[in-house]
C-alpha positions as CSV (number, residue, x, y, z in Angstrom):
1,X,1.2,-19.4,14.4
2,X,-1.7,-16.8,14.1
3,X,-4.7,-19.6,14.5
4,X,-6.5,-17.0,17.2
5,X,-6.2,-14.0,14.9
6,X,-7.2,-16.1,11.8
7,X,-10.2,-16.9,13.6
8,X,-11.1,-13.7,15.0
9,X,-10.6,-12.0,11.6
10,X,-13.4,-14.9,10.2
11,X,-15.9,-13.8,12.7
12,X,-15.5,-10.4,12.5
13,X,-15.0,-10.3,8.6
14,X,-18.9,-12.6,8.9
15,X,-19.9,-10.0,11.2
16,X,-19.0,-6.8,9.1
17,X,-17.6,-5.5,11.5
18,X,-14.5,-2.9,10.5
19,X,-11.3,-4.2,10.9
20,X,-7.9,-5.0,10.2
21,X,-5.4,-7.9,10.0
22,X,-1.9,-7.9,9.1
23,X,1.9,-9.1,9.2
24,X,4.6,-7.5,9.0
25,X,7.5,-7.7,6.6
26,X,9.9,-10.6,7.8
27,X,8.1,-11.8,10.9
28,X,5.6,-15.0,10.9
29,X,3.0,-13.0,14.0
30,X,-0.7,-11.4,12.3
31,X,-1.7,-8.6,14.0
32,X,-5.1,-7.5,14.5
33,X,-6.8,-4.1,14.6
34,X,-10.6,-3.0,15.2
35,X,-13.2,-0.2,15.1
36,X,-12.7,1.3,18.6
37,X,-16.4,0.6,19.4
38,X,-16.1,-2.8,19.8
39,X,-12.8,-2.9,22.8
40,X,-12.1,-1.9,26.3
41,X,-11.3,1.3,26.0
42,X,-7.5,2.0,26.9
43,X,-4.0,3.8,25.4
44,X,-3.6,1.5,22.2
45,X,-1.9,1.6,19.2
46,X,-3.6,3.1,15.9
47,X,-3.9,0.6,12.6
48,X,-4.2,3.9,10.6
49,X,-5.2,3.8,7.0
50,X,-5.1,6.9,4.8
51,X,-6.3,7.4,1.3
52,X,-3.8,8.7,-1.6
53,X,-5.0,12.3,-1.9
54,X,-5.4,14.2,1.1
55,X,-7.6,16.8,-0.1
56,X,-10.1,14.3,-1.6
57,X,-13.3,13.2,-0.3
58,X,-12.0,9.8,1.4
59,X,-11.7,9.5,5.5
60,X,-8.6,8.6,7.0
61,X,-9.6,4.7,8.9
62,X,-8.6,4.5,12.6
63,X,-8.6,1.1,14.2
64,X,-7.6,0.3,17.2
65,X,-4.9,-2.0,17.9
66,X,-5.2,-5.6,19.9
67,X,-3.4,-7.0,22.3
68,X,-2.5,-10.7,22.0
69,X,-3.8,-11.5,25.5
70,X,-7.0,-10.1,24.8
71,X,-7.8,-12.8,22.1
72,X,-9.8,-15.1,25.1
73,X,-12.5,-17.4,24.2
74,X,-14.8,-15.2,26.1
75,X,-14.0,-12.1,24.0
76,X,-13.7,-14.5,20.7
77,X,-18.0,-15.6,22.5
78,X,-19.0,-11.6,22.9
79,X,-17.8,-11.0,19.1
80,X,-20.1,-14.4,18.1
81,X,-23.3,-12.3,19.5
82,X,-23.0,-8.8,18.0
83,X,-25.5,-8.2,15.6
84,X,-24.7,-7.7,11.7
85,X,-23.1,-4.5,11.2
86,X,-23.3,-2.3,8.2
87,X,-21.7,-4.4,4.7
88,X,-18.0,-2.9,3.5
89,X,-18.5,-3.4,-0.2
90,X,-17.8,0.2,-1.3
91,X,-18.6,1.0,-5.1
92,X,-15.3,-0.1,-7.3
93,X,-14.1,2.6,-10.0
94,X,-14.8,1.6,-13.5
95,X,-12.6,-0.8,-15.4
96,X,-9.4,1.8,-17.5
97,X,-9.7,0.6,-21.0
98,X,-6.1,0.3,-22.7
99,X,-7.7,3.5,-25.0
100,X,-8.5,5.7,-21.9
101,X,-5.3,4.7,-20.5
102,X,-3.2,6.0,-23.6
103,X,-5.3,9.1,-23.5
104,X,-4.1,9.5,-20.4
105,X,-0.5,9.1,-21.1
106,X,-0.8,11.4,-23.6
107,X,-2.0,13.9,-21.9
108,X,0.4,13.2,-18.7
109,X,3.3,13.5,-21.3
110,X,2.1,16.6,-22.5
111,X,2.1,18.3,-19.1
112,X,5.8,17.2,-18.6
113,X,6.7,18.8,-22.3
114,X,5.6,22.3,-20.8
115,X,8.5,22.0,-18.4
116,X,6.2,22.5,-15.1
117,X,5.9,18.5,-14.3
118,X,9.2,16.5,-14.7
119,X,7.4,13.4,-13.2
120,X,3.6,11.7,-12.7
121,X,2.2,8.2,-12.0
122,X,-0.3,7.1,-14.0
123,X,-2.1,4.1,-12.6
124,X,-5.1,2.1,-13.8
125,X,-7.9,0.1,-12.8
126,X,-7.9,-4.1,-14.2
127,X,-10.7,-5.8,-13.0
128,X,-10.6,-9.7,-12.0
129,X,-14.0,-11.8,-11.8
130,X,-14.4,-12.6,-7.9
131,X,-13.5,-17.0,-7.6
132,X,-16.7,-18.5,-6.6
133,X,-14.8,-20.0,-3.8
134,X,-13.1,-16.8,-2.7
135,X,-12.5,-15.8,0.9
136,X,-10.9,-12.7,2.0
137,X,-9.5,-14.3,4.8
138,X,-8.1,-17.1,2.9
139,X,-6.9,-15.0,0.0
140,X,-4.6,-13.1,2.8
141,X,-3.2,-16.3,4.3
142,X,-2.1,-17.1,0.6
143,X,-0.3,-13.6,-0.1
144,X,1.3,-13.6,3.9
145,X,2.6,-17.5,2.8
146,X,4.0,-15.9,-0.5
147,X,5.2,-13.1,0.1
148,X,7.3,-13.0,3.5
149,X,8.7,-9.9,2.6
150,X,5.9,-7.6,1.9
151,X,3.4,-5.7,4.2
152,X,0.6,-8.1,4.0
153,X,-3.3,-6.6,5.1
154,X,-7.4,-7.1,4.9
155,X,-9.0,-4.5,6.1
156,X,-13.0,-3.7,6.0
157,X,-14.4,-0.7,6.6
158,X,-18.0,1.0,5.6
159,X,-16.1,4.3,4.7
160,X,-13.3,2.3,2.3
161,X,-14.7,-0.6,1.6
162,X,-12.5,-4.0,1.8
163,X,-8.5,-3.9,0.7
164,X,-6.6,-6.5,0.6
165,X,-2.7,-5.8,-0.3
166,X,1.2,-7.1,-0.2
167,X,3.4,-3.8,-0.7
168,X,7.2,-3.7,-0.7
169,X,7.4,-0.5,-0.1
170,X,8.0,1.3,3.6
171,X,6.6,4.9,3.5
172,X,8.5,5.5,7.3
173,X,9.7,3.5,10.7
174,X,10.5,5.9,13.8
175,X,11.6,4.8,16.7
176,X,11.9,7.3,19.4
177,X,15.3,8.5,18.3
178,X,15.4,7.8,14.4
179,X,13.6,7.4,11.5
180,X,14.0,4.9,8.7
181,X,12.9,5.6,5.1
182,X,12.4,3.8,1.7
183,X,12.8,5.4,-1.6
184,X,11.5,3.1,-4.2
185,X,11.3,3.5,-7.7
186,X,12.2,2.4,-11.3
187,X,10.9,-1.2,-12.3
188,X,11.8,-3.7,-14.8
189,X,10.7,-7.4,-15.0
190,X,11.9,-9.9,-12.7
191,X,14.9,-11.8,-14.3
192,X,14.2,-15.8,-14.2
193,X,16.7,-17.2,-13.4
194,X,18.6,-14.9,-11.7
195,X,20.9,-12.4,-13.6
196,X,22.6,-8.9,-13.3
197,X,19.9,-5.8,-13.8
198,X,20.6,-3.2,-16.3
199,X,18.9,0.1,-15.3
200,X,18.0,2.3,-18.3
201,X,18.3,6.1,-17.8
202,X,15.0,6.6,-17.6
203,X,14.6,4.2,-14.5
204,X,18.0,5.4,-12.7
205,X,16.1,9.0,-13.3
206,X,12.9,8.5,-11.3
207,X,14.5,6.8,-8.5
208,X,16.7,9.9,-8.3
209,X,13.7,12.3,-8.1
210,X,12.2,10.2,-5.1
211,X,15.5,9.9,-3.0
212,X,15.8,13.7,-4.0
213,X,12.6,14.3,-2.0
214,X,13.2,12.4,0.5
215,X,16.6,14.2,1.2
216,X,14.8,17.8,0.6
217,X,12.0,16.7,3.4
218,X,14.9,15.0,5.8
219,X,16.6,18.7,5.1
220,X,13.0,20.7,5.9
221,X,12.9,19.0,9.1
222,X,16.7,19.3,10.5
223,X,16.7,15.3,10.5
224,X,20.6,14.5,9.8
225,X,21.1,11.7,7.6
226,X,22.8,9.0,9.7
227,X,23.2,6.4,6.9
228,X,22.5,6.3,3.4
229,X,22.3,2.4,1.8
230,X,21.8,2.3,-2.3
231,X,20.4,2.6,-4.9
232,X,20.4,-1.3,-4.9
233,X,18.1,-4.0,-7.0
234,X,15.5,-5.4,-5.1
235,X,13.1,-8.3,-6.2
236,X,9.3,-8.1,-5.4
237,X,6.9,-10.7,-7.1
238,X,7.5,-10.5,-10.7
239,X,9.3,-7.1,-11.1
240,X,12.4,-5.4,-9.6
241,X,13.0,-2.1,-8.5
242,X,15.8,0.5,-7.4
243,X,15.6,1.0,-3.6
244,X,17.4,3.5,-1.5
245,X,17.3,3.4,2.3
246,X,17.5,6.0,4.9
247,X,17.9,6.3,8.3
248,X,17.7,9.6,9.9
249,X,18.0,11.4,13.1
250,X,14.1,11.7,14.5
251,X,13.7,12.7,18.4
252,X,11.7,16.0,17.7
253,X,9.5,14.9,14.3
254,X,6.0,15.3,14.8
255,X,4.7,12.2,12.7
256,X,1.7,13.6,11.5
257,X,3.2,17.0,10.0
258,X,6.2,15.1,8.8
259,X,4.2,12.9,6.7
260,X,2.2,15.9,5.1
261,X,5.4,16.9,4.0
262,X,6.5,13.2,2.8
263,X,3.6,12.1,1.3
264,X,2.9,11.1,-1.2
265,X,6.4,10.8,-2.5
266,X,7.1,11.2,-6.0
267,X,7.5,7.4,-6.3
268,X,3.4,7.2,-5.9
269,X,2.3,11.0,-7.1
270,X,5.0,13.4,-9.1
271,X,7.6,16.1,-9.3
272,X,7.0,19.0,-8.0
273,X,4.5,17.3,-5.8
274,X,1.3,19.5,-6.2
275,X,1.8,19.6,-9.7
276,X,1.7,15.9,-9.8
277,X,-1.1,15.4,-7.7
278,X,-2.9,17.9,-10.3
279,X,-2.1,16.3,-13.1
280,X,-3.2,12.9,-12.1
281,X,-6.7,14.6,-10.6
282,X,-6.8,16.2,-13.7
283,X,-6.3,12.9,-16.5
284,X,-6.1,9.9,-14.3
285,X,-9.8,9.4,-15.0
286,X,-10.8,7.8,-11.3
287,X,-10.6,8.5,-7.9
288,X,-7.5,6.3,-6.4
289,X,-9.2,6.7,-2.9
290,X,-7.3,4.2,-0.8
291,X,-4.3,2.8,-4.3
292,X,-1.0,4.8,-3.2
293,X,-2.7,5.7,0.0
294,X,-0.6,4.3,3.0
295,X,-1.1,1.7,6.5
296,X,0.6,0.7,9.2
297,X,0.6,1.1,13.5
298,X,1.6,4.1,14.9
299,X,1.1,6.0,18.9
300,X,1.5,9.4,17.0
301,X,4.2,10.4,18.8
302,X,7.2,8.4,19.3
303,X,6.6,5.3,16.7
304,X,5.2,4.4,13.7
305,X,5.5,2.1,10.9
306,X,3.7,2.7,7.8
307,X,3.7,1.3,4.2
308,X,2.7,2.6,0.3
309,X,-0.5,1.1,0.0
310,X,0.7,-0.8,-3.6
311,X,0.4,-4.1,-4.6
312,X,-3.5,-4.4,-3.5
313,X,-6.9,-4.6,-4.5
314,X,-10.2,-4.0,-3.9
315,X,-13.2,-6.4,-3.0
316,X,-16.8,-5.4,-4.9
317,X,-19.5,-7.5,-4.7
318,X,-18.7,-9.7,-7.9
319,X,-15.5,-7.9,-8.9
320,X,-11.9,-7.5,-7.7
321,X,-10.2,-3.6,-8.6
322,X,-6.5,-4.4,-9.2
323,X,-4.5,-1.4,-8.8
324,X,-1.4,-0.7,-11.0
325,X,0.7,2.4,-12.2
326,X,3.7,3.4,-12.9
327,X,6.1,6.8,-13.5
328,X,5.6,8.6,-16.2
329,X,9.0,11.5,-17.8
330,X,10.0,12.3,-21.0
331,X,11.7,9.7,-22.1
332,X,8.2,7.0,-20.8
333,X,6.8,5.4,-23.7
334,X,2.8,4.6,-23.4
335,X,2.9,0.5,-24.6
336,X,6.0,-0.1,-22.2
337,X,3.9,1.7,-19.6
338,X,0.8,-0.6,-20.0
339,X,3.0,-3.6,-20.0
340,X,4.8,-2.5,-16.7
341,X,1.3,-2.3,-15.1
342,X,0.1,-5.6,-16.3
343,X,3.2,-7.1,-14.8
344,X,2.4,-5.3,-11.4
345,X,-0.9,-6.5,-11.3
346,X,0.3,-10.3,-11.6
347,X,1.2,-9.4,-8.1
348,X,-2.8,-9.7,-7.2
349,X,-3.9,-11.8,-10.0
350,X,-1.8,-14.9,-9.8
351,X,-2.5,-15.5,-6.6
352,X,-6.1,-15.7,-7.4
353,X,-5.3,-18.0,-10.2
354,X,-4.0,-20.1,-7.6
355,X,-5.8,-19.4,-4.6
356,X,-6.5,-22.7,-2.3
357,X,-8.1,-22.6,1.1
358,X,-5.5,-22.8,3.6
359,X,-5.6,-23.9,7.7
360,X,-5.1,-21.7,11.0
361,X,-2.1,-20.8,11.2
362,X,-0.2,-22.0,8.1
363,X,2.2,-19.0,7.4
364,X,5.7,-19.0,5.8
Protein backbone atom coordinates (compact mmCIF):
# COMPACT_ATOMS: atom_id res chain seq x y z
CA UNK A 1 0.00 0.00 0.00
CA UNK A 2 1.30 3.53 -0.71
CA UNK A 3 3.69 2.38 -3.89
CA UNK A 4 2.25 5.69 -5.94
CA UNK A 5 2.84 8.09 -3.06
CA UNK A 6 6.25 6.51 -2.29
CA UNK A 7 7.10 7.25 -5.72
CA UNK A 8 5.77 10.64 -6.16
CA UNK A 9 7.47 11.74 -2.90
CA UNK A 10 11.05 10.23 -4.67
CA UNK A 11 10.56 12.53 -7.62
CA UNK A 12 9.50 15.34 -5.96
CA UNK A 13 12.00 15.05 -2.92
CA UNK A 14 14.83 14.72 -6.43
CA UNK A 15 13.15 17.56 -7.73
CA UNK A 16 13.20 19.91 -4.56
CA UNK A 17 10.23 20.61 -4.93
CA UNK A 18 8.26 21.53 -1.32
CA UNK A 19 6.29 18.96 0.00
CA UNK A 20 4.82 16.68 2.28
CA UNK A 21 4.21 12.93 2.93
CA UNK A 22 2.62 11.34 5.82
CA UNK A 23 0.47 8.57 7.72
CA UNK A 24 -1.58 8.77 10.11
CA UNK A 25 -1.61 7.14 13.56
CA UNK A 26 -3.21 3.62 13.20
CA UNK A 27 -3.94 3.44 9.47
CA UNK A 28 -1.49 1.78 6.72
CA UNK A 29 -2.59 4.84 3.69
CA UNK A 30 0.45 7.84 3.12
CA UNK A 31 -0.81 10.89 2.29
CA UNK A 32 0.68 13.39 0.18
CA UNK A 33 0.69 17.18 0.29
CA UNK A 34 2.42 19.90 -2.11
CA UNK A 35 3.32 23.54 -2.70
CA UNK A 36 0.10 24.93 -4.29
CA UNK A 37 2.07 25.95 -7.35
CA UNK A 38 2.52 22.80 -8.73
CA UNK A 39 -1.73 21.39 -8.73
CA UNK A 40 -4.88 22.18 -10.34
CA UNK A 41 -6.12 24.71 -8.45
CA UNK A 42 -9.37 23.68 -6.47
CA UNK A 43 -10.98 23.63 -2.59
CA UNK A 44 -8.34 21.25 -0.96
CA UNK A 45 -7.23 20.36 2.27
CA UNK A 46 -4.20 22.31 4.04
CA UNK A 47 -0.97 19.98 5.19
CA UNK A 48 -0.25 22.94 7.56
CA UNK A 49 3.03 23.12 9.36
CA UNK A 50 3.74 25.76 12.10
CA UNK A 51 6.89 26.56 13.91
CA UNK A 52 7.02 26.42 17.92
CA UNK A 53 6.99 30.12 18.65
CA UNK A 54 4.60 32.15 17.02
CA UNK A 55 6.11 35.41 17.38
CA UNK A 56 9.50 34.24 16.00
CA UNK A 57 10.94 34.78 12.65
CA UNK A 58 9.80 31.23 11.12
CA UNK A 59 6.76 31.06 8.34
CA UNK A 60 3.90 28.92 8.94
CA UNK A 61 4.17 26.03 5.60
CA UNK A 62 0.96 25.59 3.66
CA UNK A 63 0.78 22.64 1.26
CA UNK A 64 -1.83 21.65 -0.41
CA UNK A 65 -3.45 18.43 0.01
CA UNK A 66 -3.73 15.50 -2.93
CA UNK A 67 -6.18 13.49 -3.87
CA UNK A 68 -5.60 9.83 -4.47
CA UNK A 69 -7.02 9.88 -7.95
CA UNK A 70 -4.86 12.52 -9.02
CA UNK A 71 -1.70 10.30 -8.66
CA UNK A 72 -1.95 9.26 -12.78
CA UNK A 73 1.04 8.45 -14.67
CA UNK A 74 0.51 11.50 -16.66
CA UNK A 75 0.73 13.77 -13.57
CA UNK A 76 3.59 11.38 -11.98
CA UNK A 77 5.23 12.36 -16.34
CA UNK A 78 4.53 16.40 -15.80
CA UNK A 79 6.36 16.23 -12.26
CA UNK A 80 9.47 14.17 -14.12
CA UNK A 81 9.92 17.50 -16.47
CA UNK A 82 9.87 20.47 -13.96
CA UNK A 83 13.02 21.91 -13.62
CA UNK A 84 15.11 21.85 -10.26
CA UNK A 85 13.66 23.93 -7.79
CA UNK A 86 15.35 25.79 -5.01
CA UNK A 87 17.42 23.07 -2.38
CA UNK A 88 15.52 22.66 1.28
CA UNK A 89 18.64 22.25 3.34
CA UNK A 90 18.03 25.04 5.88
CA UNK A 91 21.11 26.00 8.28
CA UNK A 92 20.88 23.34 11.44
CA UNK A 93 21.33 25.14 15.09
CA UNK A 94 24.52 24.28 16.65
CA UNK A 95 25.16 21.11 18.56
CA UNK A 96 23.92 21.83 22.86
CA UNK A 97 26.97 20.74 24.67
CA UNK A 98 26.01 18.77 28.00
CA UNK A 99 27.83 22.24 29.71
CA UNK A 100 25.51 24.69 27.86
CA UNK A 101 22.77 22.46 28.61
CA UNK A 102 23.28 22.51 32.45
CA UNK A 103 23.70 26.19 32.25
CA UNK A 104 20.61 26.24 30.99
CA UNK A 105 18.92 24.24 33.57
CA UNK A 106 20.32 26.28 35.95
CA UNK A 107 19.13 29.18 34.88
CA UNK A 108 15.52 27.58 33.93
CA UNK A 109 15.43 26.44 37.70
CA UNK A 110 16.18 29.69 38.91
CA UNK A 111 13.27 31.41 37.15
CA UNK A 112 10.95 28.74 38.72
CA UNK A 113 12.58 29.59 42.44
CA UNK A 114 11.20 33.32 41.90
CA UNK A 115 7.69 31.88 42.06
CA UNK A 116 6.66 33.51 38.41
CA UNK A 117 7.32 30.16 36.32
CA UNK A 118 6.10 26.80 37.92
CA UNK A 119 7.04 24.95 34.64
CA UNK A 120 9.53 25.21 31.33
CA UNK A 121 10.90 22.68 28.72
CA UNK A 122 14.23 22.74 28.11
CA UNK A 123 15.19 20.91 24.90
CA UNK A 124 18.53 20.41 23.13
CA UNK A 125 20.13 19.98 19.99
CA UNK A 126 22.23 16.11 19.38
CA UNK A 127 23.67 15.93 16.26
CA UNK A 128 23.91 12.48 14.28
CA UNK A 129 26.45 12.09 11.19
CA UNK A 130 24.10 11.81 7.99
CA UNK A 131 24.55 7.49 6.76
CA UNK A 132 26.28 7.62 3.53
CA UNK A 133 23.47 5.56 2.28
CA UNK A 134 20.72 7.73 3.72
CA UNK A 135 17.47 8.52 1.95
CA UNK A 136 14.79 10.71 3.30
CA UNK A 137 12.32 8.82 1.68
CA UNK A 138 13.57 5.57 2.89
CA UNK A 139 14.29 6.72 6.35
CA UNK A 140 10.30 7.54 6.57
CA UNK A 141 9.22 4.13 5.33
CA UNK A 142 11.45 2.71 8.27
CA UNK A 143 9.82 4.96 11.15
CA UNK A 144 5.90 4.47 9.36
CA UNK A 145 6.94 0.35 9.59
CA UNK A 146 7.99 1.04 13.24
CA UNK A 147 6.09 3.01 14.61
CA UNK A 148 2.23 2.34 13.66
CA UNK A 149 1.13 4.48 16.30
CA UNK A 150 2.81 7.66 15.82
CA UNK A 151 2.17 10.68 13.31
CA UNK A 152 4.78 9.75 10.78
CA UNK A 153 6.06 12.92 8.17
CA UNK A 154 8.89 14.29 5.53
CA UNK A 155 8.38 17.42 4.59
CA UNK A 156 10.77 19.93 2.44
CA UNK A 157 10.42 23.19 2.28
CA UNK A 158 12.97 26.28 1.31
CA UNK A 159 11.53 28.30 4.22
CA UNK A 160 11.98 25.19 6.97
CA UNK A 161 14.16 23.21 5.49
CA UNK A 162 13.58 19.15 5.53
CA UNK A 163 11.83 17.38 8.83
CA UNK A 164 11.39 14.23 9.23
CA UNK A 165 9.40 13.00 12.54
CA UNK A 166 7.17 10.12 14.42
CA UNK A 167 5.21 12.06 17.32
CA UNK A 168 2.79 10.45 19.82
CA UNK A 169 1.36 13.29 20.69
CA UNK A 170 -2.24 14.85 19.10
CA UNK A 171 -2.24 18.71 19.58
CA UNK A 172 -6.35 18.50 18.40
CA UNK A 173 -9.00 16.43 16.15
CA UNK A 174 -12.42 18.34 15.29
CA UNK A 175 -14.95 17.09 13.60
CA UNK A 176 -17.71 19.29 12.82
CA UNK A 177 -19.45 18.81 16.15
CA UNK A 178 -16.50 17.95 18.72
CA UNK A 179 -13.14 18.21 19.42
CA UNK A 180 -10.68 15.61 20.70
CA UNK A 181 -7.55 16.56 22.74
CA UNK A 182 -4.33 14.99 24.16
CA UNK A 183 -2.60 16.04 27.25
CA UNK A 184 0.71 14.41 27.40
CA UNK A 185 3.26 14.71 29.78
CA UNK A 186 5.60 13.08 32.37
CA UNK A 187 8.13 10.45 31.04
CA UNK A 188 10.10 7.62 32.39
CA UNK A 189 11.87 4.86 30.52
CA UNK A 190 10.20 2.19 28.83
CA UNK A 191 9.90 -0.96 31.10
CA UNK A 192 11.38 -4.19 29.20
CA UNK A 193 9.63 -6.52 29.70
CA UNK A 194 6.52 -5.18 30.54
CA UNK A 195 5.79 -4.15 34.24
CA UNK A 196 3.55 -1.75 36.30
CA UNK A 197 4.74 2.16 36.09
CA UNK A 198 5.37 4.06 39.14
CA UNK A 199 4.84 7.83 38.54
CA UNK A 200 7.03 10.04 40.90
CA UNK A 201 5.44 13.35 42.08
CA UNK A 202 7.27 15.27 40.05
CA UNK A 203 5.94 13.43 36.80
CA UNK A 204 2.15 13.16 38.15
CA UNK A 205 2.79 17.12 38.65
CA UNK A 206 3.50 18.21 35.03
CA UNK A 207 0.88 16.18 33.52
CA UNK A 208 -1.53 17.95 35.89
CA UNK A 209 -0.36 21.42 34.68
CA UNK A 210 -0.94 20.40 30.95
CA UNK A 211 -4.54 18.81 31.44
CA UNK A 212 -5.04 22.00 33.72
CA UNK A 213 -4.67 24.11 30.53
CA UNK A 214 -6.24 22.22 28.49
CA UNK A 215 -9.45 22.35 30.78
CA UNK A 216 -8.87 26.38 31.33
CA UNK A 217 -8.82 26.74 27.30
CA UNK A 218 -11.88 24.11 26.82
CA UNK A 219 -13.51 26.58 29.77
CA UNK A 220 -12.30 30.05 27.64
CA UNK A 221 -14.11 28.78 24.77
CA UNK A 222 -17.61 27.40 26.33
CA UNK A 223 -16.52 23.77 24.90
CA UNK A 224 -18.31 21.31 27.49
CA UNK A 225 -16.21 18.45 28.36
CA UNK A 226 -18.09 15.45 27.00
CA UNK A 227 -15.61 12.82 28.28
CA UNK A 228 -12.61 12.79 30.20
CA UNK A 229 -10.28 9.35 29.80
CA UNK A 230 -7.02 9.18 32.23
CA UNK A 231 -4.27 9.97 33.21
CA UNK A 232 -3.23 6.47 31.91
CA UNK A 233 0.47 4.98 30.92
CA UNK A 234 1.21 5.01 27.45
CA UNK A 235 4.26 3.43 25.64
CA UNK A 236 6.04 5.34 22.82
CA UNK A 237 9.50 4.01 21.55
CA UNK A 238 11.64 3.67 24.43
CA UNK A 239 9.87 5.89 27.04
CA UNK A 240 6.38 6.10 28.59
CA UNK A 241 4.26 8.83 29.37
CA UNK A 242 1.05 9.99 31.34
CA UNK A 243 -1.77 10.80 28.74
CA UNK A 244 -5.09 12.28 29.39
CA UNK A 245 -7.75 12.45 26.58
CA UNK A 246 -10.43 14.81 25.93
CA UNK A 247 -13.31 15.16 23.91
CA UNK A 248 -15.18 18.30 23.83
CA UNK A 249 -18.13 19.95 22.53
CA UNK A 250 -16.78 21.98 19.19
CA UNK A 251 -19.58 23.26 16.58
CA UNK A 252 -18.74 27.08 16.96
CA UNK A 253 -14.55 26.90 17.58
CA UNK A 254 -12.86 28.80 15.11
CA UNK A 255 -9.67 26.58 14.68
CA UNK A 256 -7.21 29.09 14.12
CA UNK A 257 -8.08 31.35 17.36
CA UNK A 258 -8.59 28.26 19.35
CA UNK A 259 -5.22 27.08 18.77
CA UNK A 260 -3.58 30.57 19.68
CA UNK A 261 -5.08 29.91 22.78
CA UNK A 262 -3.91 26.03 23.02
CA UNK A 263 -0.71 26.31 21.77
CA UNK A 264 1.84 25.60 22.77
CA UNK A 265 0.66 23.69 25.74
CA UNK A 266 2.62 23.48 28.75
CA UNK A 267 3.60 19.90 27.78
CA UNK A 268 6.04 21.63 24.89
CA UNK A 269 6.53 25.38 26.42
CA UNK A 270 5.57 26.21 30.35
CA UNK A 271 3.34 27.55 33.04
CA UNK A 272 1.97 30.37 32.84
CA UNK A 273 2.44 30.12 29.09
CA UNK A 274 4.12 33.49 28.17
CA UNK A 275 6.40 33.18 30.94
CA UNK A 276 7.49 29.93 29.65
CA UNK A 277 7.92 30.87 26.20
CA UNK A 278 10.21 33.70 27.76
CA UNK A 279 12.21 31.85 29.62
CA UNK A 280 13.04 29.34 27.04
CA UNK A 281 13.78 32.51 24.45
CA UNK A 282 15.66 33.78 27.03
CA UNK A 283 18.30 30.47 28.12
CA UNK A 284 17.34 27.82 25.63
CA UNK A 285 20.39 28.95 23.61
CA UNK A 286 18.74 28.24 19.89
CA UNK A 287 15.99 28.92 17.90
CA UNK A 288 13.51 25.62 17.99
CA UNK A 289 12.00 26.97 14.72
CA UNK A 290 9.91 23.96 13.58
CA UNK A 291 10.90 21.22 17.37
CA UNK A 292 7.48 21.56 19.44
CA UNK A 293 5.97 23.28 16.41
CA UNK A 294 2.82 21.33 15.22
CA UNK A 295 1.36 19.42 11.60
CA UNK A 296 -1.35 17.92 10.39
CA UNK A 297 -4.59 18.48 7.59
CA UNK A 298 -7.03 20.81 8.28
CA UNK A 299 -10.11 22.90 5.92
CA UNK A 300 -9.95 25.75 8.66
CA UNK A 301 -13.25 25.53 9.46
CA UNK A 302 -14.96 22.41 10.34
CA UNK A 303 -11.91 19.76 10.65
CA UNK A 304 -8.51 19.42 11.50
CA UNK A 305 -6.08 17.07 12.79
CA UNK A 306 -2.88 18.27 13.99
CA UNK A 307 0.09 16.73 15.98
CA UNK A 308 3.20 18.21 18.49
CA UNK A 309 5.87 18.19 16.17
CA UNK A 310 8.26 15.77 18.75
CA UNK A 311 10.01 12.94 18.10
CA UNK A 312 11.80 14.48 14.78
CA UNK A 313 14.71 15.80 13.19
CA UNK A 314 16.24 17.80 10.89
CA UNK A 315 18.19 17.07 7.57
CA UNK A 316 21.53 19.44 6.90
CA UNK A 317 23.69 18.75 4.41
CA UNK A 318 26.09 16.24 6.34
CA UNK A 319 24.25 16.42 9.61
CA UNK A 320 21.04 15.27 11.23
CA UNK A 321 19.53 17.90 14.33
CA UNK A 322 17.87 15.51 16.79
CA UNK A 323 15.43 17.36 18.83
CA UNK A 324 14.92 16.40 22.52
CA UNK A 325 13.61 18.21 25.80
CA UNK A 326 11.88 17.67 28.58
CA UNK A 327 9.83 19.63 31.69
CA UNK A 328 11.61 21.27 33.88
CA UNK A 329 9.80 22.29 38.15
CA UNK A 330 11.30 22.43 41.30
CA UNK A 331 11.74 19.26 42.22
CA UNK A 332 13.77 18.46 38.10
CA UNK A 333 17.15 17.46 38.62
CA UNK A 334 19.68 18.55 35.63
CA UNK A 335 21.63 14.77 35.06
CA UNK A 336 18.13 13.04 35.13
CA UNK A 337 17.05 15.68 32.66
CA UNK A 338 19.95 15.07 30.20
CA UNK A 339 19.36 11.38 30.46
CA UNK A 340 15.56 11.72 29.78
CA UNK A 341 16.56 13.57 26.57
CA UNK A 342 19.13 11.07 25.36
CA UNK A 343 16.41 8.48 25.75
CA UNK A 344 13.98 10.56 23.61
CA UNK A 345 16.36 11.01 20.94
CA UNK A 346 16.84 7.09 20.60
CA UNK A 347 13.49 7.63 19.05
CA UNK A 348 15.45 9.22 15.82
CA UNK A 349 18.75 7.68 16.32
CA UNK A 350 18.12 3.95 16.40
CA UNK A 351 16.41 3.97 13.55
CA UNK A 352 19.37 5.32 11.72
CA UNK A 353 21.48 2.78 13.33
CA UNK A 354 19.34 0.46 11.59
CA UNK A 355 18.15 2.05 8.66
CA UNK A 356 17.84 -0.47 5.48
CA UNK A 357 16.36 0.53 2.21
CA UNK A 358 12.94 -0.67 1.95
CA UNK A 359 10.36 -1.38 -1.26
CA UNK A 360 7.09 0.54 -2.49
CA UNK A 361 4.76 -0.02 -0.35
CA UNK A 362 6.10 -2.06 2.54
CA UNK A 363 4.30 -0.55 5.64
CA UNK A 364 3.18 -2.20 8.89
Amino acid sequence: MGESEISVAKILFSKKIPFCIYRFPGKKNFHLAIDAAFVEPKERKTLWFSPFDPSGINKEIFFSVLNEDELTSSFISELQVIPLQQKAVAELPEETTKENYFRSFKNFLQEIESGELKKAVLSRVIYQDKPTDFHPVDFFLKLATDYSDAFVHLSQHPDSGMWIGATPELLIQKSAAQLHIMALAGTQARHHPATPYQWRPKEEEEHLMVSEHVETILQQFNCKTLKKEGPYTIEAAQVAHLRTDYTAEGKNVDIKTFLKKLHPTPAVGGLPVEKGLECIRKFEGYNRSYYCGFIGETDFKDDAHLFINLRCLQVGADKLAVYAGGGITAASNAEAEWNETILKSKTMTNKLLTQTPLKHGIVG
